[in-house]
C-alpha positions, 0 to 999 in steps of 0.5 A: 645360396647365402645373401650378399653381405653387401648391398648394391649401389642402387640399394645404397642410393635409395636407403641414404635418401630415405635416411636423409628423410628421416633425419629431415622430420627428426623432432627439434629436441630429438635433433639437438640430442643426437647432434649432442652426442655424434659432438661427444663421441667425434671429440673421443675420437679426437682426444684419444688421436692427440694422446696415441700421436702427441709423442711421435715426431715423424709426421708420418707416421704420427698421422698413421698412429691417430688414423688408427685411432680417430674412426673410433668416433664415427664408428660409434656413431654409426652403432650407437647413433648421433646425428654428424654435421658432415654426414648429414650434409647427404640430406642433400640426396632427399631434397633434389628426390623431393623427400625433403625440403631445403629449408628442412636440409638447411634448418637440420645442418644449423641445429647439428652444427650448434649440437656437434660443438656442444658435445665435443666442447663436453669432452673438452672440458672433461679432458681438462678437468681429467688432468690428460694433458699432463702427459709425458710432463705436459707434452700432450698439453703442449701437443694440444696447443700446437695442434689448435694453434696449426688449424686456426692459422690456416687461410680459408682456401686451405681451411675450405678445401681441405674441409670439403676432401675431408667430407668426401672421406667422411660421406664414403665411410657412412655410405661404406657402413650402410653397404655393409650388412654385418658388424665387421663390415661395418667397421672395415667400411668406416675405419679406411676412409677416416683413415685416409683422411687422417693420414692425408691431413685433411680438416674435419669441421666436428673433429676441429670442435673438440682441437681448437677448444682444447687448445684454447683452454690448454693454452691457460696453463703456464706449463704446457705453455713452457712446454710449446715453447721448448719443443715447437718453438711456439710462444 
């Protein structure tokens, strides 16, 4: 009789505190790294979302368009490696098991959260500097704008409870990817929920690393500046 290809709720359970312990004891340096990387692919993830959408007036179904996109981030992530902020925040798990401590949880979120923006503010500067933002005449750079100029001027009640929907789409796709014993099952698991909160519009703190940084530095262009104005009406 073949194995099941997925593993049991109690089985996912007991691997996502061991991996909370695991990640709890990561060297300081080993830490940084990984938190470096997870920032550079989520920020892939991000940028190519901007570029697939940054045309499609429908919000609909320009929401639709970059959710098929942006779950290529934490797919690499979960098969290539990278420690997320949001993912980990299930380190949670290992500390009320006693796996880990508090102050490790705490000291492991601080030092991703620094690491995550380094390495999406990397792409950020790479996509500048690759001239992407000139696409469609500089639509894409006015897109960027507009996209950073919606996130920040959201109030903390919106910002803070859409961050918290997000986590919990983000925390389902990385216990979907460890229930998934196989590469496909992997992808399927990870690609709905990013999806989903793709589509529902909800923040990612990581994702916001690479939008808002983007927009800031797009914003210094005087033509993609003309551009925001003409088509959304922004100064």
């Amino acid at each position: 009789m073949e194995d099941s290809l997925l593993k049991s709720p109690a089985e996912i359970v007991d691997e996502n505190i061991d991996r909370g312990k695991s990640k709890a004891n990561l060297p300081t340096i080993k830490t940084i790294l990984q938190g470096v990387l997870a920032g550079i692919f989520i920020g892939m993830g991000a940028q190519a979302s901007s570029v697939a959408a940054h045309s499609v007036a429908n919000v609909g179904l320009s929401r639709t368009i970059a959710g098929c996109v942006f779950p290529i981030g934490l797919m690499m992530i979960v098969f290539l490696g990278g420690e997320l902020f949001t993912g980990n925040t299930m380190i949670a798990a290992a500390a009320f098991e006693k796996k880990a401590t508090w102050y490790q949880y705490a000291r492991n979120l601080t030092i991703i959260f620094f690491s995550n923006f380094l390495g999406a503010f990397i792409i950020v500067a790479l996509t500048s500097l690759s001239g992407q933002w000139n696409y469609t005449e500089g639509l894409l750079g006015a897109y960027t704008i507009k996209v950073a100029y919606g996130k920040t001027g959201l109030d903390f009640v919106t910002a803070f409870s859409s961050g918290i929907l997000c986590n919990l789409f983000v925390c389902v796709a990385v216990l979907m990817a460890v229930a998934a014993k196989d590469a496909a099952g992997k992808i399927f698991g990870v690609f709905f929920p990013i999806f989903a909160f793709v589509v529902s519009g909800f923040e990612h703190c990581v994702a916001n690393m690479y939008y808002i940084p983007a927009g800031l530095l797009a914003k210094l262009n005087p033509k993609y500046l003309e551009k925001a104005e003409e088509a959304y009406g922004l100064t």
